[in-house]
C-alpha positions as CSV (number, residue, x, y, z in Angstrom):
1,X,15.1,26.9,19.5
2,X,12.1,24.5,19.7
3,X,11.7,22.2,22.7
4,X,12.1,18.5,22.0
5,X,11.5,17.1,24.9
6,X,8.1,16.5,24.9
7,X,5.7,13.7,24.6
8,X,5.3,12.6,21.2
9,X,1.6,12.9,20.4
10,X,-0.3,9.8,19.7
11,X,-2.5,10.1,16.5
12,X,-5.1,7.8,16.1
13,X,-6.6,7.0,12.7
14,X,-10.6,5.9,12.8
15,X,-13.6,6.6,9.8
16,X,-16.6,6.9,12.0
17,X,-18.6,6.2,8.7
18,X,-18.8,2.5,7.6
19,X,-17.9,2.2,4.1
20,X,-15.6,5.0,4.0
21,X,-11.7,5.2,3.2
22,X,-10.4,2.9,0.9
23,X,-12.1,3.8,-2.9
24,X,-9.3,7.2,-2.8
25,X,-6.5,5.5,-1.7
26,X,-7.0,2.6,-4.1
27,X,-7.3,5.1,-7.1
28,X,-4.2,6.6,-5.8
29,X,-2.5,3.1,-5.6
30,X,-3.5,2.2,-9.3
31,X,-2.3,5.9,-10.7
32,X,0.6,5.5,-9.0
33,X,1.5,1.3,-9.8
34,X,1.3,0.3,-6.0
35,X,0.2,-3.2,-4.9
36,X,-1.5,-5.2,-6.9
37,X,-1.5,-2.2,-9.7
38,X,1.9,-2.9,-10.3
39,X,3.0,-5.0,-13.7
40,X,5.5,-6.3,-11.7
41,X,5.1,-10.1,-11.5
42,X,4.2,-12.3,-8.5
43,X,6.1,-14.7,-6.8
44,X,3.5,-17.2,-7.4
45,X,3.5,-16.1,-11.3
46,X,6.9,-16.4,-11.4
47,X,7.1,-19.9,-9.7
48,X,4.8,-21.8,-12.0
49,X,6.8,-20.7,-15.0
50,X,8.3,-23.0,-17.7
51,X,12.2,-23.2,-17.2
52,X,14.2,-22.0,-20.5
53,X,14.5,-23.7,-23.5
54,X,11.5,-26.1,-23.4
């Protein structure tokens, strides 16, 4: 049986290149309709809209 009781490890998450990181997980986001990919509307979209039956 494994032993729990351990310290969890602490993962730290750097890119010691500038520039690096973000253009594959944005690709992933817009394949996948996450974020701002989404056709889902805004709040802000949805709050400047004309009421019904005007």
């Amino acid at each position: 049986m494994p032993d729990f009781s351990q310290e969890e490890e602490k993962k730290t998450y750097t890119s010691n290149e500038i520039g690096e990181g973000s253009s594959g997980r944005n690709a992933w986001k817009e394949k996948h309709r996450k974020g701002k990919f989404s056709k889902k509307t805004r709040m802000a979209d949805r709050k400047n809209k004309d009421p019904l039956g005007m």
